[in-house]
C-alpha positions in Angstrom: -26.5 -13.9 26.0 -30.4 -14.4 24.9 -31.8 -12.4 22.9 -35.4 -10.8 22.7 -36.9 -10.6 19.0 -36.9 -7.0 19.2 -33.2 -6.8 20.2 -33.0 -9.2 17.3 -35.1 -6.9 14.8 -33.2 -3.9 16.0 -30.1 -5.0 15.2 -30.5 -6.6 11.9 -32.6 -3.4 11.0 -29.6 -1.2 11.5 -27.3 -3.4 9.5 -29.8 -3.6 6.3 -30.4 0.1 6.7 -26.6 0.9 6.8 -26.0 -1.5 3.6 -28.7 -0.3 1.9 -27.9 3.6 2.8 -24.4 2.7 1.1 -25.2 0.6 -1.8 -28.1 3.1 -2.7 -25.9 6.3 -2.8 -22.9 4.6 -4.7 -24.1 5.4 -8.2 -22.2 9.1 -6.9 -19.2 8.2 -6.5 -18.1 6.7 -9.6 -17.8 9.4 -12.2 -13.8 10.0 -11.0 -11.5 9.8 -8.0 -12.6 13.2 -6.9 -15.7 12.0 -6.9 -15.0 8.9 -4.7 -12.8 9.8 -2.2 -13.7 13.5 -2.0 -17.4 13.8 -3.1 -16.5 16.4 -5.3 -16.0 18.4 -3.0 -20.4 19.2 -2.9 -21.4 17.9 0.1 -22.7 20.4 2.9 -20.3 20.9 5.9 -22.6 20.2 8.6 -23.2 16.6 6.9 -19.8 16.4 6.9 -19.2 17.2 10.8 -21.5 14.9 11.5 -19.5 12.2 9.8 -16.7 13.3 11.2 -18.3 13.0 14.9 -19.4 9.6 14.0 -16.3 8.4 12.3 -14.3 9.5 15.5 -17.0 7.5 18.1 -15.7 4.0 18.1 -16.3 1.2 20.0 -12.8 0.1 20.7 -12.1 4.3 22.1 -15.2 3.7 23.7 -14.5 0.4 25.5 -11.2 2.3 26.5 -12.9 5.5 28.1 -15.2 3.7 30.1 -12.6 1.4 31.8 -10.6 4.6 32.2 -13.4 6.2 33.6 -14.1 3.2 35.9 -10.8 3.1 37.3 -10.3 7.1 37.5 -12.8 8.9 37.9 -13.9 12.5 36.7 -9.8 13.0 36.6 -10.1 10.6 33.6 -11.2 13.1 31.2 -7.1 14.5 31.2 -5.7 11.0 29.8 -8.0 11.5 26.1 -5.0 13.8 25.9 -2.7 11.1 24.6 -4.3 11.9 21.5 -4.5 14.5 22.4 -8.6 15.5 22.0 -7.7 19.0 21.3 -6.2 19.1 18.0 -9.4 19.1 17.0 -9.1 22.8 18.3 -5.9 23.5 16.3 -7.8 22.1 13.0 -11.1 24.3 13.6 -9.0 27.5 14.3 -6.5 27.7 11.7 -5.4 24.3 10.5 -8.4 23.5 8.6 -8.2 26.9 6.7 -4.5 26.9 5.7 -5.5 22.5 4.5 -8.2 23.2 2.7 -6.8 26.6 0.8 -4.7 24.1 -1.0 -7.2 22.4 -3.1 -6.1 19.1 -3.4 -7.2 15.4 -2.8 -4.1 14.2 -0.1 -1.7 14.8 2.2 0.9 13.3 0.0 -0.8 15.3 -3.0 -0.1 18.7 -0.5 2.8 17.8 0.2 4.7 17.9 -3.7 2.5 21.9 -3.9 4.9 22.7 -0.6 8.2 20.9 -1.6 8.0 20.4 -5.2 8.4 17.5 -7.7 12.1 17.2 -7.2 13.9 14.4 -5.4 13.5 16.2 -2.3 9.6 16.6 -2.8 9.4 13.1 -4.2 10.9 11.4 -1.3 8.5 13.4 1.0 5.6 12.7 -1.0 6.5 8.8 -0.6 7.3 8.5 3.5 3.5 10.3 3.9 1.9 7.4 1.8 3.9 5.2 3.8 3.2 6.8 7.2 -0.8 6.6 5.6 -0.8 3.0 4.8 1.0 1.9 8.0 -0.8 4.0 10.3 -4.2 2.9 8.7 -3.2 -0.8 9.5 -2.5 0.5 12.9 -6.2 1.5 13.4 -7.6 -1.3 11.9 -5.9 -3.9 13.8 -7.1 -1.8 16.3 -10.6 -1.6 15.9 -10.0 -5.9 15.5 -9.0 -6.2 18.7 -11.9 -3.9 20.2 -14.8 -5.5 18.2 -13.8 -9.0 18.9 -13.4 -7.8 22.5 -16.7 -6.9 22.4 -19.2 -9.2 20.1 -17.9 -12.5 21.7 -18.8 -10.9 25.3 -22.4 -10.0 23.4 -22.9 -12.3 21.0 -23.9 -16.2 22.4 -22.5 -18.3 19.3 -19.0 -19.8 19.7 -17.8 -19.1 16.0 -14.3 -20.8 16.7 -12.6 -22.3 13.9 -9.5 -24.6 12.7 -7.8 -23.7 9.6 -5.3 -26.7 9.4 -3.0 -26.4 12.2 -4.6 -22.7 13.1 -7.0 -21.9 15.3 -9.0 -19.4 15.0 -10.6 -18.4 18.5 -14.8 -16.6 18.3 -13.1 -12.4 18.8 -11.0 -13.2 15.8 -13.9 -14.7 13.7 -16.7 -11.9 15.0 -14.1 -9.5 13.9 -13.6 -10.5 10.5 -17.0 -10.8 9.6 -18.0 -7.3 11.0 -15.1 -6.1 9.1 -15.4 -8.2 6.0 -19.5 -6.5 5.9 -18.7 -2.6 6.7 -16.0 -3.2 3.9 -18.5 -4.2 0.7 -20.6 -1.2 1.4 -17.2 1.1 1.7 -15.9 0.0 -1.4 -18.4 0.1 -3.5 -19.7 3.9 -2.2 -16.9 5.9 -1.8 -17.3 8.9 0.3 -20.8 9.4 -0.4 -21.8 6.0 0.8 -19.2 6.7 4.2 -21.2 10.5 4.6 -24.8 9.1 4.3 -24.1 5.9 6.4 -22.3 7.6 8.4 -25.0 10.7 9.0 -27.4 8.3 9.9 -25.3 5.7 12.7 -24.7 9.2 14.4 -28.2 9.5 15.1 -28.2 5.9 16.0 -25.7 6.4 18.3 -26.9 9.5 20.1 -30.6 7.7 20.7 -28.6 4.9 22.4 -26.7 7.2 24.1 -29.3 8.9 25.6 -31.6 6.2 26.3 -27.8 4.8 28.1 -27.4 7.6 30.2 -31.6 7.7 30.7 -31.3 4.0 32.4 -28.5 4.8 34.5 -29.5 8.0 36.0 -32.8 5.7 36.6 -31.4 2.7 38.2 -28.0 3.9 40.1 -28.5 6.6 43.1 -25.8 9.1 43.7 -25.6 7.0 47.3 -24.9 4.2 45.2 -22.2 5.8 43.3 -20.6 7.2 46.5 -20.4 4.1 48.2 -18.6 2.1 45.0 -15.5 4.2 44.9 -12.5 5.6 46.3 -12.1 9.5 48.1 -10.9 11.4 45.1 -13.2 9.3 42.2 -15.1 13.2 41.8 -12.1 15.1 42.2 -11.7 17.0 38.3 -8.1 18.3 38.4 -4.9 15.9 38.0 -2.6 15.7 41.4 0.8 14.6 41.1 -0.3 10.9 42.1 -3.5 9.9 41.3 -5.2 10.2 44.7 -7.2 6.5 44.6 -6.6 3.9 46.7 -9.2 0.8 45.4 -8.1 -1.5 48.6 -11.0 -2.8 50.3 -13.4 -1.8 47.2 -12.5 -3.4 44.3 -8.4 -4.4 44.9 -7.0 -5.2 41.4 -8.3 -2.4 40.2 -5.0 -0.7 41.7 -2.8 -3.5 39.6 -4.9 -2.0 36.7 -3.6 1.8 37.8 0.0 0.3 38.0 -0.6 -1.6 34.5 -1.8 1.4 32.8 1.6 3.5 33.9 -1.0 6.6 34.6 -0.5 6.2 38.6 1.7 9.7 38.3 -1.4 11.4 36.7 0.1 15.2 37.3 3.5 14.3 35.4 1.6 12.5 32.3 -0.6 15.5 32.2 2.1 17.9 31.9 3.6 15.4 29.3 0.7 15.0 27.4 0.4 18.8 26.8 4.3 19.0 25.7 3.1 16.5 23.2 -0.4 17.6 22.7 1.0 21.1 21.0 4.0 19.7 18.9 1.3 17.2 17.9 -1.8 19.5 16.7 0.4 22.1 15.4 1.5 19.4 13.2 -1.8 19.4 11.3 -4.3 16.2 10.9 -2.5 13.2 9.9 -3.5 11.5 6.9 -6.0 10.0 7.6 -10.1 10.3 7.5 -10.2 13.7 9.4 -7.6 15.2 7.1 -9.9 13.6 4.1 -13.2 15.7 5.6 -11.5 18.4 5.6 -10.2 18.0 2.1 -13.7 17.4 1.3 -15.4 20.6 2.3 -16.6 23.5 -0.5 -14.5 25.8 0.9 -11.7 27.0 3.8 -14.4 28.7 5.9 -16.6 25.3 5.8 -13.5 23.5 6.6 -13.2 25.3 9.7 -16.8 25.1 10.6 -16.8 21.4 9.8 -14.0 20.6 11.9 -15.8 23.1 15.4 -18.6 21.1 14.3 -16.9 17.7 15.1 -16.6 18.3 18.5 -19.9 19.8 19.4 -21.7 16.9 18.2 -19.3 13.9 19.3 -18.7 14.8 23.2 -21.5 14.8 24.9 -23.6 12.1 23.5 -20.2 10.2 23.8 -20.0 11.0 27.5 -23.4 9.9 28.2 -23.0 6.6 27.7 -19.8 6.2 28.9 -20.7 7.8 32.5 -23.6 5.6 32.3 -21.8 2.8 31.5 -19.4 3.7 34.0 -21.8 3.9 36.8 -23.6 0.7 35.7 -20.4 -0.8 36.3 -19.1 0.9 39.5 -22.4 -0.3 41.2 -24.1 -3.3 39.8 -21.2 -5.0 37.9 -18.2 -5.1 40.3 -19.8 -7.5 42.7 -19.6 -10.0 39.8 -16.3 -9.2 38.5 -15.2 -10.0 42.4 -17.3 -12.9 42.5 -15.8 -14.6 39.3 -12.9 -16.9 39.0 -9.7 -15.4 37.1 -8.2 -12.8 35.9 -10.3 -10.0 35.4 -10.5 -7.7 32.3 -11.4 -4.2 32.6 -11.7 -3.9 28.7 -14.6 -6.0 28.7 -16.5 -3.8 31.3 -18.7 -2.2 28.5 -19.8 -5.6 27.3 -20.5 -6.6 30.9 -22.9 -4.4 31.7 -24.5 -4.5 28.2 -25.1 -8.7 28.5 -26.0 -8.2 32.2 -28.2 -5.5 33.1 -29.6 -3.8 30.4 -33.4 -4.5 29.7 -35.2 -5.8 26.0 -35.0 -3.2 23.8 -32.5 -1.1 25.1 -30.0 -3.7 25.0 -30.6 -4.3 20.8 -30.6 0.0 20.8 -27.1 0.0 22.1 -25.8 -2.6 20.6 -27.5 -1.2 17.6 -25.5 2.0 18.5 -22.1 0.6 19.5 -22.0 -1.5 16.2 -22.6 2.1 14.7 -20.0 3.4 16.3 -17.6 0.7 14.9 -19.3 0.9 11.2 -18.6 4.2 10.8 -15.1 4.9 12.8 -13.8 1.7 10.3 -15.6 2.9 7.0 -13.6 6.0 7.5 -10.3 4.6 7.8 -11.2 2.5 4.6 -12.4 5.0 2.7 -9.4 7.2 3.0 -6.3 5.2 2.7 -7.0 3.4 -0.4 -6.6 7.3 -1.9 -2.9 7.4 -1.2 -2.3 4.0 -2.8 -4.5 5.1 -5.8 -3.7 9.0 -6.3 -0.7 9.1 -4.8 1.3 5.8 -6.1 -0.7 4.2 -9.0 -1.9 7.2 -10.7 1.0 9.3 -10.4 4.0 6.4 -11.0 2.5 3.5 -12.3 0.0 4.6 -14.3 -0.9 8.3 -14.8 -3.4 7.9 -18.4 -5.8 5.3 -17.1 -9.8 5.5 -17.2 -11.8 6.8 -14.5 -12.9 3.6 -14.1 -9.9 1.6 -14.0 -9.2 4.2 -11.1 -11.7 3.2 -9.2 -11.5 -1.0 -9.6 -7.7 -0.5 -8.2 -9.5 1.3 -5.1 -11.6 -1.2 -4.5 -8.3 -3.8 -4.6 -6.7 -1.4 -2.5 -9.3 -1.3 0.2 -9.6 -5.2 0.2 -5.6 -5.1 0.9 -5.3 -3.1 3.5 -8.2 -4.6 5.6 -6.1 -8.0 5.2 -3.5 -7.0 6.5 -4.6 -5.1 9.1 -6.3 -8.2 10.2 -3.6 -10.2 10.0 -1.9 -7.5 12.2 -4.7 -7.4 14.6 -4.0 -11.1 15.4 -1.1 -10.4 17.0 -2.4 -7.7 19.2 -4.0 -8.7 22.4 -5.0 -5.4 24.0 -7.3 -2.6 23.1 -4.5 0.0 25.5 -1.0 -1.2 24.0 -2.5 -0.5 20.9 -4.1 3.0 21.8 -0.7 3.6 23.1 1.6 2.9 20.4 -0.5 4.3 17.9 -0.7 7.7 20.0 2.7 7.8 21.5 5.3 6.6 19.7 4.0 6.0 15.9 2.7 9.5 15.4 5.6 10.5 18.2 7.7 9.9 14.3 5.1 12.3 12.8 5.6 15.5 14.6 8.9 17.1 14.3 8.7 17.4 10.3 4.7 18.3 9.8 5.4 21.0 12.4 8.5 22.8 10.3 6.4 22.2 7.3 4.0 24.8 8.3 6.1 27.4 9.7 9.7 27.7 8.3 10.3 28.6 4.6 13.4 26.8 4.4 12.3 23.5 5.5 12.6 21.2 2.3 12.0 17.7 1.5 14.6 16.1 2.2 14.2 17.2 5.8 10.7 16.2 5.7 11.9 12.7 4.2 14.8 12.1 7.0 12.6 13.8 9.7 10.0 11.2 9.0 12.3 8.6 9.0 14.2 9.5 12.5 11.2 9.5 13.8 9.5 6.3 12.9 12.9 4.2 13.2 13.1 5.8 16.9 9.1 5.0 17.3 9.7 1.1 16.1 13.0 0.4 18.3 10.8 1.7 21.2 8.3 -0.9 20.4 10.8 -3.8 19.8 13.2 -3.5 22.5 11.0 -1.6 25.2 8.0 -2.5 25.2 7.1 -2.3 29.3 8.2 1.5 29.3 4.9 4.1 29.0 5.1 5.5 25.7 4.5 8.8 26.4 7.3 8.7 28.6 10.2 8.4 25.9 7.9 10.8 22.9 10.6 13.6 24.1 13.2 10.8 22.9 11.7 9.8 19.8 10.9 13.7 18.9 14.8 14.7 19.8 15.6 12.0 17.1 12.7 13.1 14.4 14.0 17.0 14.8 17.9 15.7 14.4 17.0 14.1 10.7 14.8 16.7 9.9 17.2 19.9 10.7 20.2 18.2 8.9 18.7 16.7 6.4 17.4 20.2 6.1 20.3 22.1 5.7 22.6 19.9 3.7 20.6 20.1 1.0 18.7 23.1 -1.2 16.2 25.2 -0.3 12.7 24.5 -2.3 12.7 26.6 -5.7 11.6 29.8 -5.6 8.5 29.2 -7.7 7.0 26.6 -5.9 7.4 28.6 -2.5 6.1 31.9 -3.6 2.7 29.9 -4.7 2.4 27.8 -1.3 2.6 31.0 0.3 -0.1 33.2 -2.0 -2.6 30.5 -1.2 -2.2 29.0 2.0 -0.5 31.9 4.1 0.3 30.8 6.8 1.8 32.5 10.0 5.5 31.4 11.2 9.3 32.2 9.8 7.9 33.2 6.1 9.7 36.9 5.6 12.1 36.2 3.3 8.8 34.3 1.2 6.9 36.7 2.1 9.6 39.6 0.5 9.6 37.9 -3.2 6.0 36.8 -3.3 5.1 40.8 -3.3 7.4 41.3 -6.1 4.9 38.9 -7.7 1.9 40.0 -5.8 2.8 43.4 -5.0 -0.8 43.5 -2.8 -0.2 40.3 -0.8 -0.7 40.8 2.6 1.0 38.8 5.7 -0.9 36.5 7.7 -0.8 38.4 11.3 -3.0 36.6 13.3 -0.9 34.2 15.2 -1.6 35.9 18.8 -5.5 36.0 18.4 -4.8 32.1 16.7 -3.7 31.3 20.2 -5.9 33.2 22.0 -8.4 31.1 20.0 -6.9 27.7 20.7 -6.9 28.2 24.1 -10.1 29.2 24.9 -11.1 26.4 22.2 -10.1 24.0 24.4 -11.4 25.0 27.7 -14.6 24.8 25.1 -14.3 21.4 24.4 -13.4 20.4 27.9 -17.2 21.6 28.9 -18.6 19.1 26.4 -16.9 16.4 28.0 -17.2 17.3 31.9 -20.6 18.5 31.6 -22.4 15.2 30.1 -20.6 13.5 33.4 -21.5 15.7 36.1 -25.2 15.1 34.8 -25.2 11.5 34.9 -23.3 11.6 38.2 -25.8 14.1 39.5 -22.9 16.9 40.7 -25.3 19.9 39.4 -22.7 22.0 40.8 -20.2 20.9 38.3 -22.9 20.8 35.3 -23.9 24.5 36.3 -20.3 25.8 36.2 -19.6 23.6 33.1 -22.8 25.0 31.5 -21.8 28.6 32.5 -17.9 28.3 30.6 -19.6 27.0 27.7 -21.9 29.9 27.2 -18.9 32.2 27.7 -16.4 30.0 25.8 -18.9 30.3 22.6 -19.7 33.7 22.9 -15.8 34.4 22.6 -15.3 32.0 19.1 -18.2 33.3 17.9 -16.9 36.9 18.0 -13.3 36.5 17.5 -13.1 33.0 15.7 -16.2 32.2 13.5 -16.8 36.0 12.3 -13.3 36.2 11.5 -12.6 33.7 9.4 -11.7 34.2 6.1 -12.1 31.7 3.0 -8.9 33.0 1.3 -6.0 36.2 2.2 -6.1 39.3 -0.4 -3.9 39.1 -3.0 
């Protein structure tokens, strides 16, 4: 690819802003762990959402949508579900409140206030810093494979490398030194350095995804669209089979549909919402959204923060990948057909950003996408160097040492786990087998015992422990032994064996003492099988009051997510010019916020009477 000075000026203009944002806001973060991995807990909740947004807008998930979209049309907005999108709805109704009400620095930390220091509660606080660490070498190899994916496609310099008998090919090498850069600025910030750069690549990222969606809408005709895809491309709602037929158009993009395991689009919906509630009524995983939350002032800005997430990461988000889309429906495919080989629909974004885009724009959105991938990675750094920290080091290894001694092992910490993740990411080839595994069977492991943690009194920690462990033992023979089988397919499978170790392991053992159940209750209330809690916590409290909201909770949820589906629909049928769609889009939105503004925002309550 050639580059223009300007595109050249852009980009390296973004980078030294970024490092200097971080470097310059570090002197913060180093008076104490609550201080680095929290921001003592001071920063505003709007700059927080905005983080949030931007840590959640990264280039490998956006390299993924827009082949999804490609290949599926307006229908693609269901298979986001995998995640599924939504539980950013649980966490802004009610699970941000109950998190947050606990006042600590983890989800390992909150796990010993619900099960207690015993074995029980120490065995459960150790599989969540395990399930942290592994998942956030998950991610990370992840976002490896997606930004080598996408800088060698941009980027014109062959970088390859032997290291003795290895060799090293240009993704692997782009990767690691995008990696290796976002990683000094992460380290030596904290969370204030994440927040501020991360503030500021989300206005980055909105301009390019504007000015995206601007060229698109410009320079691609709605004739033009119509005549690049198959009947049932505009079609919003799932049928049982996906409805397109690509013969004659654009032919291997139906291997593609076969590949993917998503030609039965009406049953993976339906499957997708099975998992989608046992998944968000499991909480945030610990991870960077759980850490945001965890950082807020207070439960109400918690809940704000999290609605906040989702109104300011969609439809920017959606901009550029229906222009992107579109771009590549109409101007790209006839050089995808025309090339020799085997054809990679990952590498669509990159396509259309080396080919069509003009000087300027092209060093705004890479500018943007490299955004994207700054913050989405700082995130994941920033957060899971806490549970190796707070969780291990400070409370087993060694629970007297300085502030700053704290914060050198964080910085070691940080190193390690971008290492291996790397060296994980080697051995990863595609963006969607990662997406996959990560969605469907790895945090299949998570669901069963972060569900009963929340609603059942007499789940302990030992269930927690052997719940966990089902789960991900069931999650990893899936990925050994069958790997060609959808993942989302056998998640009933894996959460049958997660819910076996997690009611026995349950039951054979003691309930959690009295003590420590009584004072989850009084501060985090929640709704679900608490009576008998409930009965000895007013002999305590005699003016506690039950948490009875769990109908207008749902009510909530579900209009929540018919919310967020308008952010995402309605950014598409603008680019695609179906004002139809935008209008009715436009018109549940109003509605849809009217509602939560009424019976979610102006109800929410910081903490219950006591």
């Amino acid at each position: 690819m050639k580059f223009e000075l300007i595109d050249i000026a852009i980009i390296v203009s973004y980078i030294i802003l970024s490092i200097f944002i971080g470097f310059w806001i570090s002197r913060k973060a180093n008076k104490n762990l609550q201080n680095y991995f929290l921001g003592g807990n001071q920063l505003k909740w709007y700059y927080l959402g905005l983080s949030n947004g931007s840590g959640m807008f990264d280039i490998s998930g956006t390299a993924w949508t827009v082949t999804i979209f490609f290949v599926y049309g307006v229908k693609s907005i269901w298979i986001p579900w995998l995640w599924p999108v939504w539980n950013q709805i649980f966490i802004m109704v009610f699970m941000s409140i109950w998190l947050r009400r606990s006042n600590v620095m983890t989800g390992a930390e909150w796990i010993i206030t619900r099960f207690g220091n015993d074995k029980g509660g120490k065995l459960s606080h150790i599989i969540v810093v395990v399930f942290a660490i592994i998942s956030a070498i998950g991610f990370i190899a992840y976002f490896f494979v997606g930004i080598g994916k996408f800088a060698v496609t941009i980027f014109p310099w062959d970088l390859a490398i032997n290291i003795g008998s290895v060799h090293l090919i240009s993704e692997y090498v782009y990767a690691t030194i995008l990696l290796s850069l976002t990683t000094l600025y992460v380290i030596k910030g904290g969370m204030y350095s994440v927040v501020a750069t991360e503030v500021m690549q989300f206005f980055v990222m909105t301009i390019a995804c504007v000015a995206v969606a601007w060229f698109a809408m410009v320079n691609v005709t709605p004739e033009q669209i119509n005549a690049a895809v198959p009947n049932g491309w505009f079609d919003i709602m799932p049928s049982w089979n996906t409805g397109l037929d690509w013969s004659g158009i654009f032919d291997q993009v139906n291997d593609k549909i076969a590949e993917d395991g998503f030609g039965m689009l009406g049953a993976l919906v339906m499957m997708m919402f099975f998992k989608g509630i046992f998944s968000s009524m499991a909480g945030p995983v610990p991870g960077y959204d759980m850490q945001r939350v965890l950082s807020t002032q207070t439960p109400r800005d918690a809940a704000k923060m999290s609605g906040l997430t989702s109104l300011v990461l969609y439809p920017p988000r959606y901009l550029m990948v229906a222009g992107l889309g579109i771009l590549g429906l109409t101007l790209v495919v006839p050089m995808m057909k025309a090339s020799a080989g085997e054809v990679d629909f990952e590498k669509i974004l990159p396509f259309v950003i080396n080919n069509l885009l003009p000087v300027g724009l092209k060093g705004l959105i890479l500018a943007g996408l490299l955004a994207a991938f700054m913050s989405t990675f700082s995130a994941f750094v920033n957060s899971a160097p806490a549970y190796i920290v707070n969780d291990l080091y400070k409370k087993y290894i060694n629970p007297n040492a300085s502030n700053k001694k704290y914060i050198r092992i964080s910085y070691i910490a940080s190193i390690g786990i971008v290492v291996v993740g790397i060296i994980f990411g080697f051995f990863s080839a595609s963006i969607n087998s990662l997406t996959l595994w990560i969605t469907s069977s790895l945090y299949g492991g998570y669901v069963a015992a972060n569900v009963l943690k929340w609603v059942w009194w007499r789940f302990n920690g030992y269930g927690y422990f052997w719940g966990m462990v089902g789960g991900l033992l069931a999650s990893t023979i899936k990925f050994l032994f069958f790997p060609n089988t959808p993942d989302i397919y056998l998640f009933p499978l894996i959460l049958l064996v997660a819910s076996t170790g997690s009611i026995l392991g349950c039951l054979l053992t003691k309930p959690v003492d009295d003590e420590t159940l009584i004072e989850f209750y009084k501060n985090v209330r929640p709704w679900g099988w608490w009576g008998a809690v409930h009965e000895k916590a007013q002999k305590v409290y005699p003016n506690l009051t039950k948490n009875k909201d769990l109908a207008r909770d749902s009510f909530n949820v579900l209009i929540g997510i018919i919310w967020q589906m308008t952010l995402i629909v309605a950014p598409i049928y603008l680019v695609i010019r179906h004002y139809n769609g935008l209008f009715i889009a436009l018109g549940v939105f109003v509605v849809t916020s009217v509602v939560l503004k009424f019976n979610w925002l102006d109800k929410i309550k910081d903490y219950e009477e006591i």
